[in-house]
DOVEX-877026 format. One line per field, with one value per residue (C-alpha): residue number from 1; residue in three letters; chain; x, y, z. Coordinates in nm, 2 decimals, always signed. Layout:
# residues N
i: [NUM/...]
aa: [Ala/...]
ch: [A/...]
X: [X/...]
Y: [Y/...]
Z: [Z/...]
//
This chain:
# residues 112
i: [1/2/3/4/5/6/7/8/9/10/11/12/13/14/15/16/17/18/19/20/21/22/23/24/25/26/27/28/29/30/31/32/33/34/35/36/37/38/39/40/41/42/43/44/45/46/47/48/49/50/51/52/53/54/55/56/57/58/59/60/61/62/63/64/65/66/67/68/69/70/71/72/73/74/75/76/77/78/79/80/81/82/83/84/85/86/87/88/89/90/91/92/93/94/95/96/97/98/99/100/101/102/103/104/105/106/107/108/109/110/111/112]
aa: [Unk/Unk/Unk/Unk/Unk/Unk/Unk/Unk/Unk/Unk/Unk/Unk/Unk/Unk/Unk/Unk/Unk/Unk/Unk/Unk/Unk/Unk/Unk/Unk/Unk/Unk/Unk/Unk/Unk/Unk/Unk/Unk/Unk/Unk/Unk/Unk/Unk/Unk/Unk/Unk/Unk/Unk/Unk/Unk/Unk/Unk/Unk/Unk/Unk/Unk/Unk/Unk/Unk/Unk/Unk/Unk/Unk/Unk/Unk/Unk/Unk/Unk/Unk/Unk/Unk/Unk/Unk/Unk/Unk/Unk/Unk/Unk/Unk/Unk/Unk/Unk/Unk/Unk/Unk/Unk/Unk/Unk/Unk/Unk/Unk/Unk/Unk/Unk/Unk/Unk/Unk/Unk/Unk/Unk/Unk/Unk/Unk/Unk/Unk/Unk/Unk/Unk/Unk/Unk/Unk/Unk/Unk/Unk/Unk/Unk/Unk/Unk]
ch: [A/A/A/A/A/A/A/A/A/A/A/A/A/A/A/A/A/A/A/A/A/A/A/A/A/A/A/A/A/A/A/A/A/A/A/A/A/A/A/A/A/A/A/A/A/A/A/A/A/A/A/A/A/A/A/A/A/A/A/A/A/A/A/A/A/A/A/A/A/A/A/A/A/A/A/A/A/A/A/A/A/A/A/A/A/A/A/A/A/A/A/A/A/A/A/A/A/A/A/A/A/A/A/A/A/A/A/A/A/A/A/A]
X: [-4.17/-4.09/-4.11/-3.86/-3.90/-3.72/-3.71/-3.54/-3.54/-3.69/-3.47/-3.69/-4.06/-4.31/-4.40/-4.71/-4.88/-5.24/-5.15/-5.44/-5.74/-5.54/-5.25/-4.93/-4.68/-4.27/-4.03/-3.65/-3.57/-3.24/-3.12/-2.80/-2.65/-2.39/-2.29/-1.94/-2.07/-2.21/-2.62/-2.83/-3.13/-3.45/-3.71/-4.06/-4.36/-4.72/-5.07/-5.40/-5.50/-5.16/-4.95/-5.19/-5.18/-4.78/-4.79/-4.97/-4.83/-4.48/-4.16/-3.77/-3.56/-3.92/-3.82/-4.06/-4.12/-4.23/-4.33/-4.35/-4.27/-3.92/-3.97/-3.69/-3.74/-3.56/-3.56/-3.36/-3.24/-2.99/-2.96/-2.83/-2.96/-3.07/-3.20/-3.45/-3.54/-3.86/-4.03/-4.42/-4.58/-4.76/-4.77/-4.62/-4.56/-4.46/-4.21/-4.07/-4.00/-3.65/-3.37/-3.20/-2.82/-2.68/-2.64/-2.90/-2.76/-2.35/-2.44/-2.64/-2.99/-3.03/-3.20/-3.55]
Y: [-0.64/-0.50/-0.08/+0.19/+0.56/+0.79/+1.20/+1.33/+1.51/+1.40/+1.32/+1.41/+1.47/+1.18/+1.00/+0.82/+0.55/+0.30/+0.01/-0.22/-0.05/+0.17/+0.48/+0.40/+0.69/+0.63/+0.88/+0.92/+1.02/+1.11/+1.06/+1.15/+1.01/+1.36/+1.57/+1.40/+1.09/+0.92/+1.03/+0.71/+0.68/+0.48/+0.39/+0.47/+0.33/+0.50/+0.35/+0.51/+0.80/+0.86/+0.83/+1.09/+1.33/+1.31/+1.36/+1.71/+1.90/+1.75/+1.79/+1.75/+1.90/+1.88/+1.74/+1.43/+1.20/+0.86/+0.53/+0.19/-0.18/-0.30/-0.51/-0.64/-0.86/-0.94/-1.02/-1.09/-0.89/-0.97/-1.32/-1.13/-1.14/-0.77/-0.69/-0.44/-0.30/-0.05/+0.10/+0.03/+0.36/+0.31/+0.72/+1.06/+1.37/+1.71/+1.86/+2.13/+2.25/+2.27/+2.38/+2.67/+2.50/+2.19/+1.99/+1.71/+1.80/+1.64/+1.31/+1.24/+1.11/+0.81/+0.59/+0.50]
Z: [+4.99/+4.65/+4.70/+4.56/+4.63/+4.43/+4.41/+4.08/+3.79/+3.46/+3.20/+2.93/+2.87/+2.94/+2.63/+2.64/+2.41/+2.39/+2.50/+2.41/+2.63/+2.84/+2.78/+2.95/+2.98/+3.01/+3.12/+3.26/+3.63/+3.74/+4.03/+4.25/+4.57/+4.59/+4.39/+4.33/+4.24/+3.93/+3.84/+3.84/+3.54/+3.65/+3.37/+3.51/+3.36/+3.48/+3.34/+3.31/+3.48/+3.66/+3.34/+3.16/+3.43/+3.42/+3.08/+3.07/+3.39/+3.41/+3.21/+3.14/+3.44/+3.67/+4.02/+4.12/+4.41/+4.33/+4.49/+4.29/+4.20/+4.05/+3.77/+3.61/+3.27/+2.96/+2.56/+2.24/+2.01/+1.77/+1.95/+2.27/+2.55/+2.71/+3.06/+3.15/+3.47/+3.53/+3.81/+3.74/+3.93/+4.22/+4.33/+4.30/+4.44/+4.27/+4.44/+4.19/+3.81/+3.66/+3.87/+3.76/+3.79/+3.54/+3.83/+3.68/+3.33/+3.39/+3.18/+2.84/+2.85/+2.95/+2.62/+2.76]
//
């Protein structure tokens, strides 16, 4: 079984794209195990409908709950060798806008 479940905050605002006959919408979420340890960046990937509806009702510092696949991958660039890893999304739940501390704020964006 392939499943991850996430809450977060996102790290910035969705950014969505046509991809062939469909819109696919990438976004940032943040995550944290405790407060004195290290904030974890996932790269989520939502199609269609889903990724559309993200797109117009949620933004950077929103809290999110969300369900999907891992899938990891890779390509070239400059003869290197780079991994990717995504969460393809599966389903979502809004759980709240941005909070009013920098807790989710103590590292840069992560470069998705």
């Amino acid at each position: 079984m392939n499943r991850a479940m996430l809450v977060g905050r996102l790290g910035k605002d969705p950014e969505t794209s046509e991809v062939k006959d469909t819109t696919v919408t990438k976004f940032s979420l943040a995550t944290q195990r405790g407060k004195d340890k290290p904030t974890q960046w996932h790269n989520i990937v939502a199609w269609g409908k889903t990724g559309t509806v993200l797109q117009e009702y949620v933004k950077k510092g929103d809290q999110l709950a969300i369900e999907g696949e891992i899938r990891n991958g890779s390509y070239e660039k400059d003869g290197k060798k780079v991994y990717t890893s995504e969460i393809n999304l599966d389903s979502f739940t809004f759980i709240g806008g941005k909070s009013n501390n920098n807790d989710s704020d103590t590292e840069d964006e992560p470069p998705f």
